[in-house]
C-alpha positions as CSV (number, residue, x, y, z in Angstrom):
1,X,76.1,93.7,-36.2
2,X,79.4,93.3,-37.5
3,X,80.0,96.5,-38.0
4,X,79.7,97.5,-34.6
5,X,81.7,95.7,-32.9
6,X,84.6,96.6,-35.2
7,X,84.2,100.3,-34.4
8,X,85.5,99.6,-30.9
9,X,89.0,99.2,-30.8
10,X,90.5,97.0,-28.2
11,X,92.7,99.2,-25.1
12,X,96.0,98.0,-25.6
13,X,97.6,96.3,-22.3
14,X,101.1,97.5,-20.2
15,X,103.5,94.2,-19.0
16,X,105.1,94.2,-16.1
17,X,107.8,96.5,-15.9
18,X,106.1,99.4,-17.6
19,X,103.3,98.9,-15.1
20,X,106.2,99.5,-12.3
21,X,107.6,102.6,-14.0
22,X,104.0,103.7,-14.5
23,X,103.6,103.6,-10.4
24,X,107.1,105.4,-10.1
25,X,105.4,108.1,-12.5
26,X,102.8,108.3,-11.0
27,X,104.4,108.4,-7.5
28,X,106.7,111.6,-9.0
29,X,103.6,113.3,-10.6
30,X,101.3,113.1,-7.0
31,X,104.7,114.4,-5.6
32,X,105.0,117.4,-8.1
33,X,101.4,118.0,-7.6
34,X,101.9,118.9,-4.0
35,X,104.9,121.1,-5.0
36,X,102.8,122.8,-7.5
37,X,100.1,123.2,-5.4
38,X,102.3,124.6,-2.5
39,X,104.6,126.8,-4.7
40,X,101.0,128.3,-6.1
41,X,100.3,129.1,-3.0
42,X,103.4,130.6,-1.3
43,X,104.8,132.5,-4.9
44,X,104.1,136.3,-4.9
45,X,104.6,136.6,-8.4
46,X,101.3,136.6,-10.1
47,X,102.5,135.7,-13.9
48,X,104.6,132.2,-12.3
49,X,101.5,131.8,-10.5
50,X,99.1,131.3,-13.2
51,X,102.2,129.1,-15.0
52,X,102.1,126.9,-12.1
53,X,98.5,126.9,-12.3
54,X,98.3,126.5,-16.3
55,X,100.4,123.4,-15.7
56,X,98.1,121.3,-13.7
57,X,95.2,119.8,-16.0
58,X,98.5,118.4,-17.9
59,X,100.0,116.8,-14.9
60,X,96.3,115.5,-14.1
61,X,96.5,114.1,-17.1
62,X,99.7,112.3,-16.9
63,X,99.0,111.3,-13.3
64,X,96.0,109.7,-14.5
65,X,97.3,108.1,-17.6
66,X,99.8,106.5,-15.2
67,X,97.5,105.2,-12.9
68,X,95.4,103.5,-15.3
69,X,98.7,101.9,-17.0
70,X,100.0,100.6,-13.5
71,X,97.3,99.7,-11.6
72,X,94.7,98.7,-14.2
73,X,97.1,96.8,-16.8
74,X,95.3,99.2,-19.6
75,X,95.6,102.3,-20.9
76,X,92.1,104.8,-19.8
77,X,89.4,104.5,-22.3
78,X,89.8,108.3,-22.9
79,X,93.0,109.5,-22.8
80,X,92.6,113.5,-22.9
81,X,90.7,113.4,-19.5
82,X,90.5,116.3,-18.0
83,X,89.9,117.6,-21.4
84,X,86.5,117.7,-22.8
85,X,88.3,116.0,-26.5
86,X,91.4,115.2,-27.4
87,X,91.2,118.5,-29.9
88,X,90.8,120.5,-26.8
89,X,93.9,118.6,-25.2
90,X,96.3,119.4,-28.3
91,X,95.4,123.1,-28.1
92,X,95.7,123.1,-24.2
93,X,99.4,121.4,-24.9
94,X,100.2,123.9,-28.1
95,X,99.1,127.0,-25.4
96,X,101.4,125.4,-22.4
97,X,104.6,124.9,-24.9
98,X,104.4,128.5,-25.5
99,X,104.1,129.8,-22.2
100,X,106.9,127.5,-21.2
101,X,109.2,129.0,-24.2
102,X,107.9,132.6,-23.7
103,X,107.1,133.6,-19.9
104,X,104.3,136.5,-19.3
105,X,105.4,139.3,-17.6
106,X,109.6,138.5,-17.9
């Protein structure tokens, strides 16, 4: 039985201040959400379109991470959410950083 119960590793906990720049973050990231969202939705250029779009799951991510951190004291027993594993995140993030560095269609 021992065995079990040291396969689960304790989520670590945020103090204080973190927890208040974790609502700040969180604050900025619902605000860039709605920028995204809108800027999606009024851009005519399909290729900064999909960009915008590309971006969200991350910001999801980081929105979510933040929330957990401020209001919860604890970081999210699984950290890649939206992501179906954390192997899925890190390719998501490797495929993003190139975009960013190299635009399609400029």
């Amino acid at each position: 039985m021992d065995i079990a119960s040291s396969a689960i590793q304790p989520r670590k906990s945020v103090r204080w201040p973190f927890r208040i720049l974790a609502a700040l973050i969180v604050l900025a990231s619902v605000v860039a959400l709605a920028g995204t969202g809108i800027a999606i939705w009024t851009r005519e250029q399909p290729s900064l379109q999909w960009q915008l779009f590309a971006s969200l799951p991350g910001m999801l991510c980081f929105a979510r991470f933040g929330w957990h951190a401020a209001v919860h004291g604890r970081s999210p027993a699984r950290d890649y959410w939206p992501f179906a594993s954390s192997r899925v995140f890190t390719c998501y993030t490797i495929v993003w950083m190139l975009m960013l560095f190299h635009p399609f269609g400029g």
